[in-house]
ROKOL-583333 format. One record per residue: x, y, z of N, C-alpha, C in turn; residue number from 1. Coordinates in Angstrom, 2 decimals, padded with zeros to 5 digits, always signed. Layout:
       n.u       n.v       n.w      ca.u      ca.v      ca.w       c.u       c.v       c.w     k
         X         Y         Z         X         Y         Z         X         Y         Z   NUM
...
! end
This chain:
       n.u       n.v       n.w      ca.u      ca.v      ca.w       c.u       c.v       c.w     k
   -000.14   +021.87   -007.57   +000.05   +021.25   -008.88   +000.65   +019.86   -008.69     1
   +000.22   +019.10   -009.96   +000.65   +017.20   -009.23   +001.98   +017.44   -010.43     2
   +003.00   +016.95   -009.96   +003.76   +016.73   -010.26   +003.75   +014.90   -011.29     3
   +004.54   +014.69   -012.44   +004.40   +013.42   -013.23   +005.45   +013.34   -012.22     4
   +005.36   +011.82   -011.11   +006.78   +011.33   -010.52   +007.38   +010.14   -011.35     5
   +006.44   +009.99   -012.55   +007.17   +008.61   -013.01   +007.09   +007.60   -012.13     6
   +006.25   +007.27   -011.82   +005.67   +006.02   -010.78   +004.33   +005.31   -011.47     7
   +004.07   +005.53   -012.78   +002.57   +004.82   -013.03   +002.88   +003.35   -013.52     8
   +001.96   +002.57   -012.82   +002.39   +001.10   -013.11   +000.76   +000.59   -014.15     9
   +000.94   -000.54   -014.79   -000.68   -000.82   -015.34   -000.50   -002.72   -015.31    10
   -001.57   -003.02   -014.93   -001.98   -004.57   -014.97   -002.89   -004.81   -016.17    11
   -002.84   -005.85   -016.11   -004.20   -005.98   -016.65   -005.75   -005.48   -016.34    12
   -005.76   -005.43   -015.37   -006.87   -004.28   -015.18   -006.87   -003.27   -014.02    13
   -005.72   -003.03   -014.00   -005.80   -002.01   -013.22   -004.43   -000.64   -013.43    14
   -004.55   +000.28   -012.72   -003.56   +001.91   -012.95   -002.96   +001.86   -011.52    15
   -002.11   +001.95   -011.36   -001.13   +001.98   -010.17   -000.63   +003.29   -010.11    16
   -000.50   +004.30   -009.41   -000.17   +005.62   -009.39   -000.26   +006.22   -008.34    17
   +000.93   +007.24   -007.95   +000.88   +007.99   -007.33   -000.83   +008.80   -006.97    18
   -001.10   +009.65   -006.11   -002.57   +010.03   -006.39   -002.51   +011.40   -007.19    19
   -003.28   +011.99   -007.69   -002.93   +013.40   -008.50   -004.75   +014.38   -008.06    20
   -004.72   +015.77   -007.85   -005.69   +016.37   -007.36   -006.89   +016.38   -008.22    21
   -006.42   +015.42   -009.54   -007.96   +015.55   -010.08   -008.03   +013.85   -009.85    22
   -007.89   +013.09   -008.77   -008.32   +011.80   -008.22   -009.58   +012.12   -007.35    23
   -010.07   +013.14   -007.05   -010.51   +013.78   -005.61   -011.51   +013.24   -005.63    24
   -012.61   +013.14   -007.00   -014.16   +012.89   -006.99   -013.91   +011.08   -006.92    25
   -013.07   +010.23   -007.40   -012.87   +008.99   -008.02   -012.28   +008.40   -006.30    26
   -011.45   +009.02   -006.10   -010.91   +008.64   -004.43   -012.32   +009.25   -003.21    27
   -012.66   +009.83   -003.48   -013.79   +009.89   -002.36   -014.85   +008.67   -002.70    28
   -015.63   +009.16   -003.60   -015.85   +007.95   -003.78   -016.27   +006.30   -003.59    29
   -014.45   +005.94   -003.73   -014.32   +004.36   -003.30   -014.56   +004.39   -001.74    30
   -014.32   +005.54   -000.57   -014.57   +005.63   +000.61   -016.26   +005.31   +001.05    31
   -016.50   +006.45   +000.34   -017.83   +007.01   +000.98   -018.88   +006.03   +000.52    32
   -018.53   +005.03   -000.74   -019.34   +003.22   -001.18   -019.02   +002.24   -000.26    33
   -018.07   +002.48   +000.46   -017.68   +000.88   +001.43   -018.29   +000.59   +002.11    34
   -018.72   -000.65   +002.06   -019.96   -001.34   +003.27   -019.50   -001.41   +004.78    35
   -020.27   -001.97   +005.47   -020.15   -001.68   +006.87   -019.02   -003.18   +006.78    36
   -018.41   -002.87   +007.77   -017.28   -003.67   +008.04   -017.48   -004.95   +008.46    37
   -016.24   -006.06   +007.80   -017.07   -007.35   +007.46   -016.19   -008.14   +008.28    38
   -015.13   -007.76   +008.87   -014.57   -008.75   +009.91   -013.89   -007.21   +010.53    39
   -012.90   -007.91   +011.75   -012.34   -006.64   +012.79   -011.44   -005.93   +012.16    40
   -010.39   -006.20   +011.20   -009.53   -005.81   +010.54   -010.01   -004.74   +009.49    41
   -011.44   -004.65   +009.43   -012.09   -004.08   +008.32   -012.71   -003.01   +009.15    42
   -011.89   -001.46   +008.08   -012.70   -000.12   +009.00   -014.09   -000.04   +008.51    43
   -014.24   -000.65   +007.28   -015.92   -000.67   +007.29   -015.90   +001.09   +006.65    44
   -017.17   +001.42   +006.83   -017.53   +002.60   +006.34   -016.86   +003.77   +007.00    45
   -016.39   +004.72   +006.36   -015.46   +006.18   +007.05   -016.15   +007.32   +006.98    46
   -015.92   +008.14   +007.87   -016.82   +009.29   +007.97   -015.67   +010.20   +007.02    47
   -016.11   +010.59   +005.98   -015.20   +011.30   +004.94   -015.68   +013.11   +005.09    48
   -016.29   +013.65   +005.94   -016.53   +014.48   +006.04   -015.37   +016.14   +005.76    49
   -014.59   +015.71   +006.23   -013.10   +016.46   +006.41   -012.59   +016.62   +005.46    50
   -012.96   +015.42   +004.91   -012.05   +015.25   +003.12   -012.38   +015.72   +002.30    51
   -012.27   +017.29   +002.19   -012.48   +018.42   +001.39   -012.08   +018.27   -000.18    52
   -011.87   +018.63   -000.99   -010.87   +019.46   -002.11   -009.77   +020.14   -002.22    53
   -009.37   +020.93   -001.02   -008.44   +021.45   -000.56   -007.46   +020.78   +000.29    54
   -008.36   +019.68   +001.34   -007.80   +018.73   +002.20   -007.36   +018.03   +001.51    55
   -007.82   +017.46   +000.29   -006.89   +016.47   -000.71   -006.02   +016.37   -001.39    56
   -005.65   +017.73   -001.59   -004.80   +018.64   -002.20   -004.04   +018.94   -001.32    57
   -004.01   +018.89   +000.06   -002.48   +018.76   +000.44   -002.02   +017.66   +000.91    58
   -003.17   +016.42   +000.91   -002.65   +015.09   +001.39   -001.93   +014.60   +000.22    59
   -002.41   +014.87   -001.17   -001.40   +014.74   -002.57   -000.23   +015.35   -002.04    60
   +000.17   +016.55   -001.81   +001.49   +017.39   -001.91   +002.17   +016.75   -001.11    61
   +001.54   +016.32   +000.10   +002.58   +015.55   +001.41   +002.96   +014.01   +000.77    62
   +002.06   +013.46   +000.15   +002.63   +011.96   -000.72   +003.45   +012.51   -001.52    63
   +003.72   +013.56   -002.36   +004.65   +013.46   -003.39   +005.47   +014.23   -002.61    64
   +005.82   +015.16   -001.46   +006.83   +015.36   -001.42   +007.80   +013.89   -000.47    65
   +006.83   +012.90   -000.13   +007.22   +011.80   +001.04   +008.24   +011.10   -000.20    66
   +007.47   +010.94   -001.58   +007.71   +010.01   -002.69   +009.28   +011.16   -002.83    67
   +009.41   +012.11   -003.18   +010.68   +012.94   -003.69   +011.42   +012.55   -002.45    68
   +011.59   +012.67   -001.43   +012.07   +012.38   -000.39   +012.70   +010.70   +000.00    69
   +012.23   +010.10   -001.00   +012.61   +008.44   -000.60   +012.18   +008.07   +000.68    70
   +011.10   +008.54   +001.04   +010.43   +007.95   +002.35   +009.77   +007.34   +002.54    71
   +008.25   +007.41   +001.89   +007.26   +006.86   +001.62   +006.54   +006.67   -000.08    72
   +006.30   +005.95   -000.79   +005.78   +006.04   -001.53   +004.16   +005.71   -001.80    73
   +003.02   +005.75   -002.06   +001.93   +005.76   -001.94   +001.39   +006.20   -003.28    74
   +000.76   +004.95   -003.34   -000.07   +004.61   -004.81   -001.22   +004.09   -004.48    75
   -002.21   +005.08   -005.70   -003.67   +004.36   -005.62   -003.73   +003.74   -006.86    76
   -004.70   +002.45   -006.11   -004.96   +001.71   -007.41   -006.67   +002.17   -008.12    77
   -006.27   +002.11   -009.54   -007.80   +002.85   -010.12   -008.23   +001.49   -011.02    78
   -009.28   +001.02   -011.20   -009.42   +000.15   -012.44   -009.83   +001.07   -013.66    79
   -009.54   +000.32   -014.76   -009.14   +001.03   -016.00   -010.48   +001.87   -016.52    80
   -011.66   +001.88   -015.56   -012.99   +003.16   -015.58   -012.15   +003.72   -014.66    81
   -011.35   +004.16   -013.69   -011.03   +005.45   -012.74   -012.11   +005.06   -011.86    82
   -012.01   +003.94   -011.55   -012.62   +003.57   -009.89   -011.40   +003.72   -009.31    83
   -011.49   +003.73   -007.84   -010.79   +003.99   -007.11   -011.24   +002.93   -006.17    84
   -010.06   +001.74   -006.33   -010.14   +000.44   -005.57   -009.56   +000.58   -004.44    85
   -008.48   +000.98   -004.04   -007.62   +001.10   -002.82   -006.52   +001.65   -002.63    86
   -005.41   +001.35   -001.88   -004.49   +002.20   -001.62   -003.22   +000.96   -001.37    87
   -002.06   +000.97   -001.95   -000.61   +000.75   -001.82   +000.70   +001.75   -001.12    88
   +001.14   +001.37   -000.39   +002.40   +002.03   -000.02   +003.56   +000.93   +000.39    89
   +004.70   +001.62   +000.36   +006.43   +001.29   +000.58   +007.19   +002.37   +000.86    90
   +007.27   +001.46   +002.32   +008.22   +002.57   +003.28   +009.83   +002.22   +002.86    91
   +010.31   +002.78   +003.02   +011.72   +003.22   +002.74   +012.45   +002.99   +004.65    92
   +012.57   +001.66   +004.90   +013.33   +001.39   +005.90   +014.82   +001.85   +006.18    93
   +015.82   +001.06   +005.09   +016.94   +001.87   +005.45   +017.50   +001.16   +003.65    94
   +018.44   +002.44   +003.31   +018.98   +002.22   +001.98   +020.31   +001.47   +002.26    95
   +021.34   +002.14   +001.88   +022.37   +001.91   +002.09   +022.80   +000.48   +001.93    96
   +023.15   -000.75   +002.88   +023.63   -002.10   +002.90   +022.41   -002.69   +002.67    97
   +021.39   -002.27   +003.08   +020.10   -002.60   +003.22   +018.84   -002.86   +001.97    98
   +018.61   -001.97   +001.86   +017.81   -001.85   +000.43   +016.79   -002.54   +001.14    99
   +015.99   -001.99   +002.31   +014.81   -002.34   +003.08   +013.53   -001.66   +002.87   100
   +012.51   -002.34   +002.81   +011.01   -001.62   +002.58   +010.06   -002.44   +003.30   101
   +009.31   -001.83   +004.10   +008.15   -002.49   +004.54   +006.45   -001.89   +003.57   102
   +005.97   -002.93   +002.96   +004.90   -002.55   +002.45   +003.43   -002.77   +003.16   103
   +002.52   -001.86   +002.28   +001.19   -001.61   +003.07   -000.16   -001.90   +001.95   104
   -001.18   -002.06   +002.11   -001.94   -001.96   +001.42   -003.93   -002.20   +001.95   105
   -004.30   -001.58   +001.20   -006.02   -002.03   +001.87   -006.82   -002.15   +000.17   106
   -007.85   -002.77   +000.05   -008.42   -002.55   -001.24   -010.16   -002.25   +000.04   107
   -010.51   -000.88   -001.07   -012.17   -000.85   -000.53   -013.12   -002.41   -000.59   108
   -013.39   -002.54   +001.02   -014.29   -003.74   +000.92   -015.45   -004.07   -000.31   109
   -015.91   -002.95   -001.16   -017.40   -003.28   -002.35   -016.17   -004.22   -003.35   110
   -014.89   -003.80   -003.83   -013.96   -004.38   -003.97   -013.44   -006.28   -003.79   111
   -014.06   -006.57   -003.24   -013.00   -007.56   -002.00   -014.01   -008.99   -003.47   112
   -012.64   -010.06   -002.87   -013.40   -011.01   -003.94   -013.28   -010.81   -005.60   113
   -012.13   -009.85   -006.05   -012.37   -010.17   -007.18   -010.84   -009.91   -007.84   114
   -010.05   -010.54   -006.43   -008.08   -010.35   -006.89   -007.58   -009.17   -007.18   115
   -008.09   -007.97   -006.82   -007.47   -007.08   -007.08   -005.91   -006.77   -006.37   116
   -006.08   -007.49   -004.91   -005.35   -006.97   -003.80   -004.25   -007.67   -004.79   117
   -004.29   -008.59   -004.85   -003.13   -010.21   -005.57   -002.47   -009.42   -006.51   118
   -003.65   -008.89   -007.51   -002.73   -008.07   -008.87   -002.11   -007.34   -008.44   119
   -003.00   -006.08   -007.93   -001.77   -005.02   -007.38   -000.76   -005.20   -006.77   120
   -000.70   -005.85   -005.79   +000.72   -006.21   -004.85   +001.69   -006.86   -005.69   121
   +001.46   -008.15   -006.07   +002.10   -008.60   -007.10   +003.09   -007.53   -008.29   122
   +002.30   -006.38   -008.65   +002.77   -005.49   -009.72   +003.81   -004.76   -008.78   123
   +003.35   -004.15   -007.58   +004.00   -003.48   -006.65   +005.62   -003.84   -006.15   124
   +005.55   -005.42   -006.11   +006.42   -005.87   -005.80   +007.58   -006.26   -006.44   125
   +006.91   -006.35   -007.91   +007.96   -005.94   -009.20   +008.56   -004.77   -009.42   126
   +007.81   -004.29   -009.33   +008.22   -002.28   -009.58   +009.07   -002.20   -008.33   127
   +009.09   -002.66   -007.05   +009.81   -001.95   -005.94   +011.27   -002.43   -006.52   128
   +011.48   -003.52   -006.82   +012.69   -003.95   -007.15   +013.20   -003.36   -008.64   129
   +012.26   -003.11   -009.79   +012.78   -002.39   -010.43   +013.18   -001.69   -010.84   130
   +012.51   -000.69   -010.07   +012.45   +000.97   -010.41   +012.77   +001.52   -008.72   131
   +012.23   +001.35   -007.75   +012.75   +001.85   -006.41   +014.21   +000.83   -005.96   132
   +014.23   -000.52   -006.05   +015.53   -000.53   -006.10   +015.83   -001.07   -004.83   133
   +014.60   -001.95   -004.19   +014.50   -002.62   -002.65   +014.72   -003.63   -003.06   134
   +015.68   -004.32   -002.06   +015.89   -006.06   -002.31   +015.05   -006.66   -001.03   135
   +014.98   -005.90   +000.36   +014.09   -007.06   +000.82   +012.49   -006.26   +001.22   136
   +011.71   -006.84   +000.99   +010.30   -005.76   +001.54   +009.57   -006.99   +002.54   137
   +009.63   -006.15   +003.53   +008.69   -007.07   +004.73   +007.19   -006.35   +004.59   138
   +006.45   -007.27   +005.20   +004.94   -007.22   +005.51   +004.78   -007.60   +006.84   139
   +004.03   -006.47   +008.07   +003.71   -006.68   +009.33   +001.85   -006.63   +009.24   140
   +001.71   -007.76   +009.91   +000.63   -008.45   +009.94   -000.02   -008.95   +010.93   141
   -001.40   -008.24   +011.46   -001.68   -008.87   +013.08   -001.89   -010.54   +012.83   142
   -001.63   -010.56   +013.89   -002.19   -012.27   +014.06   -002.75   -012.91   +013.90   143
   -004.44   -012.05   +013.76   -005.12   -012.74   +013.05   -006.06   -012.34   +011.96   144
   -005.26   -011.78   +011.50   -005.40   -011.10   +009.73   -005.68   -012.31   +008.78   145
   -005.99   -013.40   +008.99   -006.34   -014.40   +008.15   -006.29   -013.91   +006.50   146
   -006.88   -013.05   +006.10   -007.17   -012.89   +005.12   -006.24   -012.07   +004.17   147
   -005.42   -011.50   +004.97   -004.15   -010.67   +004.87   -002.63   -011.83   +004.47   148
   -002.71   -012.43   +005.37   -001.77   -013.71   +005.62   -001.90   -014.51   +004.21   149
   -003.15   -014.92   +004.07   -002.91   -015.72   +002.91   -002.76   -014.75   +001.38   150
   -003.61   -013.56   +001.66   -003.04   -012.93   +000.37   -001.19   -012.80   +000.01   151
   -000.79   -012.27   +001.40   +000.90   -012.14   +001.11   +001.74   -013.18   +000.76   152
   +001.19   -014.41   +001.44   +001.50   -015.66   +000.92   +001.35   -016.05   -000.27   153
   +000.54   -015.79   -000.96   -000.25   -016.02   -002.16   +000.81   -015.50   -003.54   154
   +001.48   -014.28   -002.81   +001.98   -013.31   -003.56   +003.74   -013.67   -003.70   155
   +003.83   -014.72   -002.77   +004.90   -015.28   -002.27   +006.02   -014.91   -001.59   156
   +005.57   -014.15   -000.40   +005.98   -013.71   +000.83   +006.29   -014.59   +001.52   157
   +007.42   -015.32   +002.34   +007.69   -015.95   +003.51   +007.49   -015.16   +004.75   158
   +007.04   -016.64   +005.91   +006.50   -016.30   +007.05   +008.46   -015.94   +007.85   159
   +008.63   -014.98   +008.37   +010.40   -014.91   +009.19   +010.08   -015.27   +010.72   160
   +009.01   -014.60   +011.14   +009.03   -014.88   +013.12   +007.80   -013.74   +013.06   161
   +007.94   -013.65   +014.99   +006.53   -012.60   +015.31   +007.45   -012.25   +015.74   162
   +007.34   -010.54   +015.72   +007.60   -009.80   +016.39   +006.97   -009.28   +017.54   163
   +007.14   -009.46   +018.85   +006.31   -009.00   +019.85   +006.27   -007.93   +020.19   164
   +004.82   -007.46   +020.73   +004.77   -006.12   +020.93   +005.59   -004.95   +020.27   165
   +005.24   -005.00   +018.88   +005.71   -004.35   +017.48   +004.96   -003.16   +017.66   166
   +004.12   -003.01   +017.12   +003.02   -002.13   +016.56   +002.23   -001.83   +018.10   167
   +002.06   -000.11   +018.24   +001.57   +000.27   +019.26   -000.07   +000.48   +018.52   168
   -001.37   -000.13   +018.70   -002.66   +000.16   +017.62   -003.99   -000.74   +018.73   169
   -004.82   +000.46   +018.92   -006.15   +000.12   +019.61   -005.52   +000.23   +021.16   170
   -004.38   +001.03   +021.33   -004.02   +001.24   +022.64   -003.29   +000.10   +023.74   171
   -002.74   -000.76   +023.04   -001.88   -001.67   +023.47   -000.76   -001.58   +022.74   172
   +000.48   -002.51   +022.90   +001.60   -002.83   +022.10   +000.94   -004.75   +021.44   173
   +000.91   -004.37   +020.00   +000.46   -005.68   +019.61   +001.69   -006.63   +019.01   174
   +001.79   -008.22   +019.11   +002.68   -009.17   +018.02   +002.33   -008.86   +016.48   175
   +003.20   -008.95   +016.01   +002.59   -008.92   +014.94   +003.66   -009.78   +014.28   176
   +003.00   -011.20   +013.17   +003.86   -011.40   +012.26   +004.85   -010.74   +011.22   177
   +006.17   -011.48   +010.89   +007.02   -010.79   +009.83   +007.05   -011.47   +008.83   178
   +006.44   -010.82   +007.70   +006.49   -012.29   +006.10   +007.53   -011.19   +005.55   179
   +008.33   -011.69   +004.43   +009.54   -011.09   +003.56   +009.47   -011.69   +002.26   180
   +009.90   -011.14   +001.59   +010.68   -011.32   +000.25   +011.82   -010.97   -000.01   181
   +012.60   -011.25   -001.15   +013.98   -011.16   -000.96   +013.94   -010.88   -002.83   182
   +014.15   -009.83   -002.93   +014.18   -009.15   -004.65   +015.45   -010.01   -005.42   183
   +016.04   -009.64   -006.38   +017.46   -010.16   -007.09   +018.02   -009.57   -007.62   184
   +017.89   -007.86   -006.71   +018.88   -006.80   -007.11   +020.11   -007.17   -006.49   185
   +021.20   -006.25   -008.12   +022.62   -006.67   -007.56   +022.83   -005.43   -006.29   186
   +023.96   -005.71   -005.60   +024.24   -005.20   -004.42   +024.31   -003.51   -005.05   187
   +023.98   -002.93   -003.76   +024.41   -001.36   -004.20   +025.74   -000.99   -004.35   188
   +026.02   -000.12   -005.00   +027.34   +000.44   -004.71   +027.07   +001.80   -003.76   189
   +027.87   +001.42   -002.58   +027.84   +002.33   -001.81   +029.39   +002.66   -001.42   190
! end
């Protein structure tokens, strides 16, 4: 059963939300339409085979219990037909003095070209500070994510440094840039 977590956000054209088990036909879907992959960063088409009804139904239960947990939060974005454009998340780095989040996001390539990524993140990044309650959220970014880079920028993320050999992905240890924001929540009381 999907639990209401009180996480639904809305843009102008788009539904920001946790995922819920009747997403299943609307989230497969946006997968199983994506074109073949249009630069390296792009998985291109997925073999969705696995991704049952049942399998989806507990990848929901594990997001909402990650979301009850203050660990992970994970939101799909739907446009206002219940397409299923892509996927948002915010990790829960460290609370306390901190109030740290690193965020994530992909929009399905049939998608790409028409600002969705901009809106959503943008909305995302309001809500983290309003309602989750993060003052700084970083973005890790390969090197040459071109297209990644200028969206976060766009969104008005600062570039901080590279982190070297960050991210263990494709069987190496990769650099990866650090962009940030800095929210204008008052301090916690801790």
């Amino acid at each position: 059963m999907t639990k209401n977590l009180g996480l639904h956000f809305t843009t102008q054209r788009l539904i920001i939300r946790p995922l819920e088990e009747s997403d299943y036909t609307s989230w497969l879907h946006g997968f199983v339409n994506r074109k073949p992959a249009q630069y390296r960063h792009d998985k291109g088409q997925i073999d969705m085979s696995d991704a049952t009804e049942p399998w989806f139904a507990a990848l929901v239960a594990r997001q909402q219990q990650a979301i009850e947990a203050d660990d992970l939060y994970i939101f799909g974005i739907f446009d206002k037909a219940g397409h299923h454009i892509g996927m948002l998340n915010i990790k829960n780095l460290s609370r306390d003095h901190f109030q740290w989040a690193e965020i994530g996001y992909f929009i399905h390539n049939q998608y790409w070209q028409q600002g969705y990524a901009y809106e959503a993140l943008t909305e995302l990044v309001k809500q983290a500070q309003e309602k989750l309650h993060f003052h700084r959220i970083e973005a890790h970014i390969n090197l040459d994510n071109q297209p990644s880079i200028g969206l976060i920028e766009k969104v008005g993320f600062q570039f901080e440094c590279v982190r070297k050999g960050f991210i263990f992905e494709n069987g190496q240890w990769t650099d990866h840039y650090v962009y940030y924001i800095n929210t204008h929540n008052e301090p916690p009381n801790i």
